[in-house]
N, C-alpha and C positions, 0 to 999 in steps of 0.2 A: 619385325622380329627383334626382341632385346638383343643387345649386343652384351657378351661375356667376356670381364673383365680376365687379363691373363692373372695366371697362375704361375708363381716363380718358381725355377725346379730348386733342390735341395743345394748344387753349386753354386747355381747363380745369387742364393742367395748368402751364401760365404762369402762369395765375391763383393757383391755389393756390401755387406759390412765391414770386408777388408777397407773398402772403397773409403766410407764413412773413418774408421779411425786411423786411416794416414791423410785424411783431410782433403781428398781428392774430390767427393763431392761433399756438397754442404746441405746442414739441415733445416736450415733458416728458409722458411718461406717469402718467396719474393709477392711482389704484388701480381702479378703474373699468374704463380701458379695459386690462386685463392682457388677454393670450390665456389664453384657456380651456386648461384643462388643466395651468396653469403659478400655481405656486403661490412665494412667497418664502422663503428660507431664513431658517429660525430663528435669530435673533443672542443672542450670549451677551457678558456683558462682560467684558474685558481685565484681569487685572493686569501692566501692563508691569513687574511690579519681581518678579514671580514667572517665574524664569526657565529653571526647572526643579520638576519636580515632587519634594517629598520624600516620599513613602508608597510605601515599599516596590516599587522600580521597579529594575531590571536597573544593579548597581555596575559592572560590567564594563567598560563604556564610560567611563565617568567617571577610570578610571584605567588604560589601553590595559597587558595583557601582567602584569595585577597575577594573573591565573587561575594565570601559569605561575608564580612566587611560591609562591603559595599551596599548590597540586598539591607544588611540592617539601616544602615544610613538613608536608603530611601524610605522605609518604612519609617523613620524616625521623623525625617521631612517632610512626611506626608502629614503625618499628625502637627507638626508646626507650622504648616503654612492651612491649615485646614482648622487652627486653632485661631492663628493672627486673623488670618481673610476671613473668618464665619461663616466659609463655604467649604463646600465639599470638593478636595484636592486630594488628588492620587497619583504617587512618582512609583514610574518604574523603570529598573535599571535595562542598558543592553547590551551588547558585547563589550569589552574592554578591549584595546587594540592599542600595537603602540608605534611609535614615531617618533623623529625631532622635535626639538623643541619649536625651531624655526616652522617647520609645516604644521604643528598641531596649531601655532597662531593665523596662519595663512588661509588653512579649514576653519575658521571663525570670521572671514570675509568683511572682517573689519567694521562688525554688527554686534549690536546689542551693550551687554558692559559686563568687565571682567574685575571680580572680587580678585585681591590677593592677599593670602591668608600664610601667617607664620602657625607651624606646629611645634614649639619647641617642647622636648628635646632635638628634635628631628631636624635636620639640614634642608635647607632651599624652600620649603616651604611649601606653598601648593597654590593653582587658580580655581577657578572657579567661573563656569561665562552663563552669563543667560541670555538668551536672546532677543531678539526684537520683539517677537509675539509676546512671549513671557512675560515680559519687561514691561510693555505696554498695558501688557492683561494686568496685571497686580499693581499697575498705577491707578489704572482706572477705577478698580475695586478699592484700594487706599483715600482715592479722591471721591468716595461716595457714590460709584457709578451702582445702578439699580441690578440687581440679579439675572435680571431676564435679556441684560444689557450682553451683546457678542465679543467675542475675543481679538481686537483690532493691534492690526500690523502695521506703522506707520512708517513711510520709507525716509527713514531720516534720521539721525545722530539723535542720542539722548543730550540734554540739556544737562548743566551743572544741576539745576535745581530740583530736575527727573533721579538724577543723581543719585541726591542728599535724599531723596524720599526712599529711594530703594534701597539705600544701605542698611534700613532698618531692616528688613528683610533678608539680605546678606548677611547680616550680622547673627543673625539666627544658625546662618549653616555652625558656627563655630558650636555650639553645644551639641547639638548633633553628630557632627564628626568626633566631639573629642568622645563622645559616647559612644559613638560605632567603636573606634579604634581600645576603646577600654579592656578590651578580653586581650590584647595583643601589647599593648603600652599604653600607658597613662603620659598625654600630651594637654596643652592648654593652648586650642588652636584659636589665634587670633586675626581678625580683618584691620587690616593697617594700609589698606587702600581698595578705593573703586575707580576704573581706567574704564574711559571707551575711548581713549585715544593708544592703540594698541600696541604702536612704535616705545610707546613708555613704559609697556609690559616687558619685564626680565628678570627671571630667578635663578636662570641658569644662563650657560653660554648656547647659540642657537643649533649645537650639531649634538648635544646632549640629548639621549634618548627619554622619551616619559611617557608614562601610562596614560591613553585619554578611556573616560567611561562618559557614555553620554545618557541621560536622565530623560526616558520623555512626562510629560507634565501633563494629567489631565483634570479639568474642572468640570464635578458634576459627570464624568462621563464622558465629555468633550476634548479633545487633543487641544491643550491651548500655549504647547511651547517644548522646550528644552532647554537640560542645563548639563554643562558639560565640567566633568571632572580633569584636570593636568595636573598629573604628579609627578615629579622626577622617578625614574628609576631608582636612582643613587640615594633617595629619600627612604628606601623601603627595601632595600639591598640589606643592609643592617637587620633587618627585623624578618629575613626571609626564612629562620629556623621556626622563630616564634609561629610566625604563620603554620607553618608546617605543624605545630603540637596546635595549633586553634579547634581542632575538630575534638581532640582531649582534654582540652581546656573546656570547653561547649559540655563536654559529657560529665566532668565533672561536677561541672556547677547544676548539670539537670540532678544528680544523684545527692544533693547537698539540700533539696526541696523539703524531703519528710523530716532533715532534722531543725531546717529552719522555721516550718509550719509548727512543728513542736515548741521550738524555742519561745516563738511569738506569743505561741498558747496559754504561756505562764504568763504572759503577761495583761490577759483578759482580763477585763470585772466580773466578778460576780457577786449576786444576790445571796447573803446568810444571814437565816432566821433563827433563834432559837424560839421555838416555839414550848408551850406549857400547856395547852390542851388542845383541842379540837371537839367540834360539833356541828351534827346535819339540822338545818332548819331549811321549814317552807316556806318560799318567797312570801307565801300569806302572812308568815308570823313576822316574817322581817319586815314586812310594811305594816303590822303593827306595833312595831317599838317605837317608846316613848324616852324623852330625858327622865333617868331616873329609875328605869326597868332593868331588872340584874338579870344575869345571863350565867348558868350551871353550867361549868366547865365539867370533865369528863377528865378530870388532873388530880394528880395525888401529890401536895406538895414533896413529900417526902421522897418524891420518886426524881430520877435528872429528868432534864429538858429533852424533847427533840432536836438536832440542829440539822437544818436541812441548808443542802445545797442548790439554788437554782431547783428549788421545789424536791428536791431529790435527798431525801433523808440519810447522809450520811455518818455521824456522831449521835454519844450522849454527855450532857453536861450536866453539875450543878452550877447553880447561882452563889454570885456571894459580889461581895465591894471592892473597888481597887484605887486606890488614887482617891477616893472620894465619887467614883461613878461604881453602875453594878456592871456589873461583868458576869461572865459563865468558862468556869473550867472544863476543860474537856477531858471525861474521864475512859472513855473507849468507845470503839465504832460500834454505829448502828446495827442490831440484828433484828430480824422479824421474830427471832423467838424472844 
């Protein structure tokens, strides 16, 4: 049988408010009388000066429209190393996440070799890592290795002289980037070293936040590496408005096509004829002309020229001299009547 909660008469409950405002009993819940079933939520403490997380947490946000950047840059890269190697090379980007400067070199396991490239105008700069497979694959295809030849991962430091061979190939990302980054800033990104000795790597101080985007790489179809983007924050902080109008910027430049197609269009050749007669003959009678066989034109000197455009009869002219050559004035456009 439920038990029924009491019901306080009309005094008692005067009373007890009297109670309440001369302070004789209190309102404040102890832990004691909580309701059952109802527990308190676990408190943790605050750092107010931590105002974002850095371990590896979604970059994307952080710098609005930097995806579509990026996306162009692989597709740029794709075509340059697909031009260099005379193979079939396909980069595609993946999340962008971000972190220390210190951890994003630590996740690089102290493999492969790291481009580092100045952007100026732009501060600190940017890396660049490629890894051991990658590294290996595009020596081997540089050193003449045959087509049909596999993607080999060697477990070992690259050599100075592995090096100087791959920088040609690093040295490609800089047109690329400064291309990518062209709708948002105009930069002239340059390679001013390649490090696989990673302790020598520093752009920034090692508790500086940066963008990492990693590239995966495929040949022909095949998975045969990665290349990993590190950009400072503080590089692209500056330029976080711009980003933000990139998608109007992009809309812009598509709506700029029909008058640039136009533009261009004057600048064509074309074929103009003034023509003075015309006439239908049968292949029979044109394979019997001889040197010296006159041919009735269907023309009245007296009358102007045709001047056709690309076959397309648009004007009438007379003839007459200029300069010492003949020439044809134009005296108004073509009609069929």
């Amino acid at each position: 049988m439920n038990s029924v909660e009491t019901i306080l008469k009309k005094e008692e409950i005067a009373e007890l408010l009297a109670a309440i405002r001369a302070g004789r009993i209190s309102v404040d819940q102890s832990a004691d009388d909580q309701l059952p079933g109802r527990t308190n939520p676990a408190s943790e403490p605050l750092d107010l000066f931590k105002v974002y997380e850095r371990s590896h947490i979604s970059g994307e946000m952080r710098i609005p429209n930097l995806d579509i950047v990026l996306d162009s840059f692989a597709r740029k890269f794709s075509t340059s190393l697909t031009n260099a190697m005379m193979r079939s090379f396909t980069v595609e980007r993946e999340e962008i996440v971000t972190t220390d400067f210190q951890q994003s070199l630590v996740d690089l396991q102290a493999q492969g070799a790291v481009g580092i490239y100045s952007v100026p105008p732009l501060k600190h700069g940017c890396l660049f890592h490629f890894d051991t497979l990658l590294a290996f694959t595009l020596l081997e295809i540089m050193l003449g290795s045959s087509q049909s030849s596999e993607p080999i991962s060697l477990s070992r430091n690259l050599t100075t002289i592995e090096i100087a061979i791959l920088k040609t190939i690093m040295a490609d990302i800089c047109t690329e980037l400064s291309s990518a980054l062209k709708p948002v800033v105009e930069v002239e990104a340059l390679l001013t070293k390649v490090e696989n000795n990673f302790r020598l790597v520093s752009i920034v101080e090692p508790e500086v936040e940066v963008l990492v985007t990693q590239f995966n790489v495929s040949l022909a179809g095949e998975f045969c590496g990665q290349v990993r983007m590190i950009i400072p924050y503080l590089t692209l902080e500056p330029l976080r408005e711009k980003f933000k109008s990139l998608v109007t910027i992009a809309q812009a430049a598509a709506n700029t096509w029909t008058e640039l197609i136009a533009h261009e269009a004057l600048n064509v050749d074309s074929l103009v004829i003034a023509r003075s007669g015309q006439i239908d003959m049968s292949i029979a009678d044109i394979l019997k002309l001889q040197p010296g066989d006159l041919i009735d034109l269907n023309y009245d000197p007296d009358q102007p020229l045709t001047v056709l455009i690309e076959d397309q009869p648009l004007f009438r002219a007379v003839t007459g001299i200029r300069n010492g050559k003949k020439a044809i004035h134009i005296t108004n456009r073509y009609s069929q009547r």
